[in-house]
C-alpha positions in Angstrom: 116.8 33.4 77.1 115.5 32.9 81.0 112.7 35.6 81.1 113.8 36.0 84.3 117.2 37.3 84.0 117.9 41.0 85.2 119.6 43.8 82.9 122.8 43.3 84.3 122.3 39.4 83.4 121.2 40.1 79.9 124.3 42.9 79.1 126.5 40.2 80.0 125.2 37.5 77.8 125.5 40.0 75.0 129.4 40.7 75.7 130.2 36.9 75.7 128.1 36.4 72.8 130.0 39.0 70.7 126.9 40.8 70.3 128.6 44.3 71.6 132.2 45.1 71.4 132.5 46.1 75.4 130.5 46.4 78.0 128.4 49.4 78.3 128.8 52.3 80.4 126.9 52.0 84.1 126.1 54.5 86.4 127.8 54.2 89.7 126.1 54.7 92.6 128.6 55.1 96.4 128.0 57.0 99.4 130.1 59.5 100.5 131.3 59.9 104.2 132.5 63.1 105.4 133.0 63.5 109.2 131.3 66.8 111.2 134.7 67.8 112.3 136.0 68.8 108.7 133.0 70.9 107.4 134.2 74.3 108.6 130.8 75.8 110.1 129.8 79.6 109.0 126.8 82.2 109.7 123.8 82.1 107.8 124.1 85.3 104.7 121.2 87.3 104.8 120.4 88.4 100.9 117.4 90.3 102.4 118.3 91.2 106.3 115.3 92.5 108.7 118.0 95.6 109.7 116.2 96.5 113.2 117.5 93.0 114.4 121.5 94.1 113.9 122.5 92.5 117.2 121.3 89.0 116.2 121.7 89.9 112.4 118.5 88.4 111.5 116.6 88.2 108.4 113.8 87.4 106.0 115.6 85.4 102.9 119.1 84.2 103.2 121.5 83.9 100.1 121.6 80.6 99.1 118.4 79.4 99.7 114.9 78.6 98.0 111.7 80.8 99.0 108.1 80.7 98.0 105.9 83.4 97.9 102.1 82.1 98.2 99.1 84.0 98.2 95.4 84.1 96.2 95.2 85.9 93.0 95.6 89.4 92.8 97.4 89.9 96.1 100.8 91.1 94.7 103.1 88.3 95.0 104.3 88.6 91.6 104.9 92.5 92.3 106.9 91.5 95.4 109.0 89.2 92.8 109.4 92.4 90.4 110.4 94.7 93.6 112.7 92.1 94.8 114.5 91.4 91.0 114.3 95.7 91.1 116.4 95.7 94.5 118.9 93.4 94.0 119.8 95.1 90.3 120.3 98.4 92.0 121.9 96.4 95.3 119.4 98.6 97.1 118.1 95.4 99.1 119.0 95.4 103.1 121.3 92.3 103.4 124.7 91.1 102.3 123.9 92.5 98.6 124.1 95.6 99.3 125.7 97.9 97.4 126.5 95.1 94.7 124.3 95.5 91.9 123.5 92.3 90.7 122.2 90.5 87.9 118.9 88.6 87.9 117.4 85.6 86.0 113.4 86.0 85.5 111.0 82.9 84.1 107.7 84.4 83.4 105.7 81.7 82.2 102.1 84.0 82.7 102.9 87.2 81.5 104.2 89.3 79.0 107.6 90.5 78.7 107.0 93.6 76.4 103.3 94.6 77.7 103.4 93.3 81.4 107.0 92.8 83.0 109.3 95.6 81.5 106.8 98.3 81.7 106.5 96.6 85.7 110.4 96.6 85.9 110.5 99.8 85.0 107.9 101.3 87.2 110.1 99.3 90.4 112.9 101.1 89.0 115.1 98.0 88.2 118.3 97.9 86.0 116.8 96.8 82.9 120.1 95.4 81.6 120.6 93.2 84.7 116.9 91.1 84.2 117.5 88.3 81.9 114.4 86.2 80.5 115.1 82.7 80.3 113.6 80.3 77.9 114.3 76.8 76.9 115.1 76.3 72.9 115.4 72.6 71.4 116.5 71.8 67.6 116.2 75.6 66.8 112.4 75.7 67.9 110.5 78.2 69.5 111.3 79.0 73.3 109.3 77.0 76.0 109.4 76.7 79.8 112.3 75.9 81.7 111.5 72.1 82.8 112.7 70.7 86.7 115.0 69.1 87.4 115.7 68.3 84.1 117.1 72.3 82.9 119.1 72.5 86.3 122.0 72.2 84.9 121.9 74.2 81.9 120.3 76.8 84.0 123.1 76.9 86.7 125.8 77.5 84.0 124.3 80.4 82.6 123.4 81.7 86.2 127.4 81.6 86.7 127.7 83.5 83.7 125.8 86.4 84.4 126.8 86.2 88.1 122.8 86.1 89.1 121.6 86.5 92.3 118.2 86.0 91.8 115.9 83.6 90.1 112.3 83.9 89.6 109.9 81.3 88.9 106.5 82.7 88.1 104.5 80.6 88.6 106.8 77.9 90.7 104.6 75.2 89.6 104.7 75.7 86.0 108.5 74.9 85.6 107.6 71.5 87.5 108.7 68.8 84.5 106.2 67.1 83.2 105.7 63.5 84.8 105.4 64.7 88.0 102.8 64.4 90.5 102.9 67.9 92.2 100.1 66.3 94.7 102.6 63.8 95.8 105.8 65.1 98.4 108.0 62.7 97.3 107.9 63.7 93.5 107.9 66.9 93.9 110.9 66.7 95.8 112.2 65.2 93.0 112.1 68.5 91.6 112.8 70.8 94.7 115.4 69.0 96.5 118.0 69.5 93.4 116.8 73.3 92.8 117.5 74.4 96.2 121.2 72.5 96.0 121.5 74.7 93.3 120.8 78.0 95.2 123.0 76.7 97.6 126.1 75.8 95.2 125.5 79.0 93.2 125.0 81.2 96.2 121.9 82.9 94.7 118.1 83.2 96.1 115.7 81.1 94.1 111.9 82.7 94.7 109.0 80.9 93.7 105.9 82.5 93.3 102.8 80.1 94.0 99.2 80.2 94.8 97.0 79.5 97.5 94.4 76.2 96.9 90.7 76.7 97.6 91.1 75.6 101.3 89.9 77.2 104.4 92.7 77.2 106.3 94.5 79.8 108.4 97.8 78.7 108.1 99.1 80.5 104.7 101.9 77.8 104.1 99.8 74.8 104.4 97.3 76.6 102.1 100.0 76.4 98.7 98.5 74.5 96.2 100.2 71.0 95.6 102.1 69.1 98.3 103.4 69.2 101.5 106.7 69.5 99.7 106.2 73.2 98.8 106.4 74.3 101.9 109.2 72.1 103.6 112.3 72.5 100.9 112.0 76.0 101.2 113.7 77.6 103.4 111.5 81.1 103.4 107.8 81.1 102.8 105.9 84.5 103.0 101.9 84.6 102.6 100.3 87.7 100.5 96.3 88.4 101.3 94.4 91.7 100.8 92.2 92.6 104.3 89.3 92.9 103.6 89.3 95.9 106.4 91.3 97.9 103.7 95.1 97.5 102.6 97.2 94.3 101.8 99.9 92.5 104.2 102.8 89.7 104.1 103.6 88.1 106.9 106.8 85.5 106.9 105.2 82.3 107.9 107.9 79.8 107.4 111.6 81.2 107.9 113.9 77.9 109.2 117.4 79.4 109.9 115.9 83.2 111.3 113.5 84.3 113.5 109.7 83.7 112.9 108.2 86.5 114.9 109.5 89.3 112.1 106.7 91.9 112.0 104.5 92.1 109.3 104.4 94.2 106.5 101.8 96.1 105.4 101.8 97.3 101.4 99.6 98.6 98.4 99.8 98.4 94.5 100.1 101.6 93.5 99.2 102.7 89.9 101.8 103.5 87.6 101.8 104.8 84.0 104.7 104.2 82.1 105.3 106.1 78.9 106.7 104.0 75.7 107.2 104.9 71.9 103.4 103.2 71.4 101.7 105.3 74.3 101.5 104.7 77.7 101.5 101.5 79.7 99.8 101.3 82.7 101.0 98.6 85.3 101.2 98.3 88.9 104.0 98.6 91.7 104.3 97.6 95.2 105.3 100.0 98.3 106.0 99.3 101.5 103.8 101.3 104.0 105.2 99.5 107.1 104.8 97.3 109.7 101.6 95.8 110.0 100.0 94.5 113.5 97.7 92.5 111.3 99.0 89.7 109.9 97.9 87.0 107.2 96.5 84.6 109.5 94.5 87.1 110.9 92.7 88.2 107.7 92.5 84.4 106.0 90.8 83.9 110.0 88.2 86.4 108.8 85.0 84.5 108.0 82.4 87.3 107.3 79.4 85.3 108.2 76.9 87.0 110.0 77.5 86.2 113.6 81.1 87.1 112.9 79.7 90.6 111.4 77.9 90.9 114.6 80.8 90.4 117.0 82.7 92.7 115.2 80.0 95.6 115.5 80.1 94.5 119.8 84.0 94.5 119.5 83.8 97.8 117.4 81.5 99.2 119.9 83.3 98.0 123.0 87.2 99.5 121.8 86.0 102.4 120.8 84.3 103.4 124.2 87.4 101.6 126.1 89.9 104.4 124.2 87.2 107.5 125.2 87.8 106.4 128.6 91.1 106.3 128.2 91.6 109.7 126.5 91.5 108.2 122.8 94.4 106.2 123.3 95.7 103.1 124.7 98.6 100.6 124.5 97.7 97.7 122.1 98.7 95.4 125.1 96.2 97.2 127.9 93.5 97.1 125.1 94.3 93.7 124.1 93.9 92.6 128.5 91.0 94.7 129.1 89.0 92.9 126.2 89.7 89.7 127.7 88.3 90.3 130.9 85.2 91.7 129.1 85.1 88.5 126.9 86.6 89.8 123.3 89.7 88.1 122.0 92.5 89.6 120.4 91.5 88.7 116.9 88.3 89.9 117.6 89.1 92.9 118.7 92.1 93.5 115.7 89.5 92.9 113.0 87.2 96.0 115.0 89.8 98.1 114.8 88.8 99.4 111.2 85.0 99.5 112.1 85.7 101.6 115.6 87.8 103.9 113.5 91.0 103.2 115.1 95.0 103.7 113.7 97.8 101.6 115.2 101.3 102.7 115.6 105.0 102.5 116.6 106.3 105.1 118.1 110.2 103.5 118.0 112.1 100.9 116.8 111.1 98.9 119.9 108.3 100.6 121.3 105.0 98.7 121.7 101.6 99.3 119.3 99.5 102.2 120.2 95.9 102.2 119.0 94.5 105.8 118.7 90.9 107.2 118.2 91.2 108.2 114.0 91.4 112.1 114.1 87.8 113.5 112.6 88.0 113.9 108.8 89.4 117.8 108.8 90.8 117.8 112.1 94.1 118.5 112.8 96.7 115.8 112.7 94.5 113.9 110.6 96.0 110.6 108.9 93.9 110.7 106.1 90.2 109.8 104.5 91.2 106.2 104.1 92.7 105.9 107.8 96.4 104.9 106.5 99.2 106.5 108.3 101.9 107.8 106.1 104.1 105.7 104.8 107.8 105.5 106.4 109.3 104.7 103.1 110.2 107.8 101.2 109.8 108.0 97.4 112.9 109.6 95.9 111.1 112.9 94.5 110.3 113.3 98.1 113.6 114.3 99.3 115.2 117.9 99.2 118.5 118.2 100.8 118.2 121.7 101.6 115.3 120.7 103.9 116.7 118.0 105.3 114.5 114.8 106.0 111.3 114.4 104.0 108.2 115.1 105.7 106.8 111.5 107.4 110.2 110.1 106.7 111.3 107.8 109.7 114.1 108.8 112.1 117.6 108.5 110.8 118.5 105.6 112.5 115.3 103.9 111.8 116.0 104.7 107.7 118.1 101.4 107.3 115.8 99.1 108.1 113.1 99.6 106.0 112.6 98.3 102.3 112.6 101.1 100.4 112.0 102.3 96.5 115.4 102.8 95.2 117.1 106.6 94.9 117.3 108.1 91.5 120.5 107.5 89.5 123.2 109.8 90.3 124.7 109.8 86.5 123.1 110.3 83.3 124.9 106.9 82.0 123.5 104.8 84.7 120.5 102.3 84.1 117.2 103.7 83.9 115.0 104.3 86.6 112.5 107.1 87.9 113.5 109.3 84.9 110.2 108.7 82.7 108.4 110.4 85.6 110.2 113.0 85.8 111.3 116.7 84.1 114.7 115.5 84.2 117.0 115.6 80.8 116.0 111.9 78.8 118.8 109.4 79.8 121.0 108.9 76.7 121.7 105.1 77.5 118.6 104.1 78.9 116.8 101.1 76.9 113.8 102.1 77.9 114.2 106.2 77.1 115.3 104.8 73.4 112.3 103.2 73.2 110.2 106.4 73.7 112.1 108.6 71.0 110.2 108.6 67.3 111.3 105.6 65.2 113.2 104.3 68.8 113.9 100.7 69.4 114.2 99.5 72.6 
C-alpha cells in the first residue's frame, strides 16, 4: 500500500477490496450563509440590570451571556457567586428575572457541599430546592468534574430540564478538559467559545469564578490567570480586591454590550452562624454597602513601598487641611482640581482619604461625591469607629411597617436600584430563608429546618 495515501484514499481501497461492507460514516463540514436582512435584531436582556440607568436600561450581566468573576484569594468572588445563585432562586435580582424564581446549576469543584456551600446558601438566603450540584458519572463510578467542551451537551439538556438560569463554575478553570493548554488563546477557546453558545441558545448566565495570577498589573482582567482568552469570550468580567485602606470592592472592568463607567461597589463578608442538627456552621456572606469611589484598579495601583507611604502621609496632610478651609467639606471634583494645582493626583489623593480621616458620599441618584471631615468618635452624627457609612441595603429584620422606612434605608425611589438581601418569606410553605435566625415558628417544609429537628434528615 503507497505510504503516502490519505485516509480518504485508504477507506476507499478497503470498500473495493471487500474489506468493509459500505463506506463509513464522514463528518460533513459546509458553511452556512444567512444574509443580515433576515436575522430580526432585538435589545440586549439584562439578567442583572444597574436600575439607576432605566432610561438607557443598562446593566452589569446580560442573560445569555458568559461572565467571569476574577479576583486574589479570599476576596469574595465565590460569595458573590452564592449571592448571585441566592437572587436568581428567589427572582430578587434587578433585571429581566425578576419576580421569576429560577432554578440554578452549581459546579463546586473546591468546596464542600454539606460543610461549605449549603450552610453559605443558606446564610444568602437562597431557595435550597432550586441549587442543583452537578457531577459527571461514567460506568456507574464515582462523580467527577464536569469536563469542557466535551459535557456541553449533556449539561445543556439537563439545564433545559430544570429551566436554569444560572450556572456556576467554581473555579472556571477546573472544568477546562484535560488536553488543553489554558496558557494558549486558541485552545482555550476551544473550550469557551462553545460554552458561551450555550448561554446564548439556553438563554441562561454562565459565571465563572477565576483567579488573579501573580502579576503586577493594574488592569484586573488582564490579571486572570491563563490566556488572553479568559477575558475576551466573556461578555462581563468584574474584579474582586480587598483595600488595604479597610473594606472590599468590585468594579466591572470588561462589560461589551453595556456601559463601562457603572459605579463600583463597595461590600464586606459578614459572619454568619448557621444552626444544623450537628451544631452550628459558621460561614460567610456578602452585603452590599454601596457604591464605592474607589475602585479595583485603584487598590491593585497601591504599591505600599515606602516613598508611596510617604506621599500618602503629604496627600493625607494636604486634604485634610484643604476641607478645614473649606468648612470640613468639599465636592470630590473641587478636591480632586485643587490637588492638582498643588501637585497630588487623584489616586494619590483617593488612597489619603482613609489616612486624613475622610468619608465619601452621594447625596442622590445623580449627585456628585462629597468628601467630609469623619465626625470625632462620640460626636454627633458619627458614621461609626471603623469610618463606614451605613449601608443603603436594608436587611429584612430591619424593616417595621408601622414605622415606615428603616432607619439609613435609601429614598424610595432609590430602593430599586440597589442589590439587596432578599425579604423573608411571606408563607410558612415557602423555601427557607432568614428563618434559622430568627424567633419565628420552624418552617415545616424547609430542608434545612428538617435538618435541625432530633434524628432530622435534611
Amino acid at each position: 500500500m503507497n505510504e503516502d495515501w490519505t485516509d480518504d484514499q485508504i477507506a476507499d481501497a478497503a470498500i473495493a477490496a471487500g474489506f468493509v461492507d459500505e463506506e463509513p460514516e464522514r463528518p460533513r463540514r459546509r458553511l452556512v450563509l444567512t444574509a443580515a436582512s433576515d436575522i430580526e435584531p432585538e435589545p440586549v436582556v439584562w439578567a442583572w440590570r444597574h436600575e439607576d440607568d432605566l432610561t438607557d436600561g443598562s446593566g452589569r450581566i446580560p442573560l445569555g451571556s458568559l461572565s467571569v468573576a476574577a479576583g486574589r484569594e479570599g476576596t469574595g468572588k465565590s460569595s458573590f457567586g452564592i449571592w448571585l445563585a441566592a437572587m436568581i432562586t428567589r427572582g430578587t435580582l434587578p433585571g429581566s428575572l425578576y419576580g421569576q424564581p429560577r432554578a440554578v446549576i452549581y459546579a463546586a469543584v473546591e468546596d464542600s457541599w454539606k460543610y461549605t456551600l449549603v450552610p453559605r446558601l443558606i446564610a444568602a438566603g437562597a431557595d435550597l430546592t432550586k441549587v442543583f450540584r452537578v457531577e459527571v458519572v461514567e460506568d456507574e463510578q464515582d462523580g467527577t468534574t464536569l469536563s469542557l467542551p466535551v459535557d456541553n451537551s449533556l449539561l445543556e439538556r439537563e439545564m433545559r430540564r430544570v429551566g436554569a438560569a444560572l450556572l456556576v463554575l467554581d473555579p472556571l478553570m477546573s472544568t477546562i478538559g484535560a488536553g488543553i493548554d489554558t496558557h494558549r488563546e486558541r485552545d482555550v477557546r476551544v473550550a469557551l467559545d462553545p460554552l458561551a453558545r450555550l448561554a446564548d441558545r439556553a438563554r441562561c448566565v454562565v459565571l465563572g469564578i477565576a483567579h488573579f495570577n501573580k502579576g503586577a498589573g493594574t488592569d484586573p482582567s488582564s490579571l486572570i490567570t491563563g490566556s488572553g482568552a479568559f477575558k475576551n469570550v466573556p461578555r462581563s468580567v468584574f474584579g474582586f480586591a480587598a483595600d488595604p485602606e479597610g473594606g472590599r470592592v468590585m468594579t466591572q472592568t470588561k462589560n461589551s454590550l453595556g456601559r463601562l463607567d457603572l459605579p463600583s461597589l463597595s461590600y464586606e463578608i459578614e459572619g454568619v452562624e448557621i444552626p444544623t442538627r450537628l451544631g452550628p456552621a459558621h460561614v460567610g456572606r456578602l452585603v452590599w454597602l454601596g457604591e464605592s469611589d474607589r475602585s479595583v484598579t485603584d487598590i491593585l495601583s497601591d504599591r505600599g513601598d515606602p516613598e508611596d507611604q510617604e506621599d500618602r502621609k503629604d496627600a493625607a496632610d494636604w486634604l485634610r487641611g484643604y476641607l478645614v478651609d473649606q468648612g470640613g467639606e468639599a465636592s470630590a471634583v473641587d478636591v480632586f482640581k485643587a490637588g492638582e494645582k498643588d501637585g497630588f493626583r487623584k489616586d494619590a489623593l483617593k488612597r489619603a482619604k482613609r489616612k486624613a480621616g475622610v468619608l465619601s458620599e452621594k447625596s442622590g441618584m445623580d449627585a456628585g461625591w462629597m468628601w467630609r471631615l469623619k465626625p470625632a468618635e462620640g460626636s454627633e452624627g458619627s458614621k461609626g469607629a471603623d469610618g463606614i457609612e451605613p449601608a443603603p441595603f436594608v436587611l429584612p429584620s430591619e424593616h417595621d411597617p408601622a414605622k415606615g422606612a428603616p432607619k439609613g434605608a435609601p429614598p424610595r425611589e432609590l430602593r430599586p436600584s440597589l442589590p439587596s438581601l432578599p425579604s423573608l418569606p411571606s408563607e410558612p410553605d415557602s423555601p427557607h430563608s432568614w428563618w434559622v435566625a430568627s424567633n419565628r415558628p420552624e418552617h415545616p417544609n424547609c430542608l434545612a429546618c428538617r435538618a435541625m429537628r432530633p434524628g432530622g434528615a435534611a
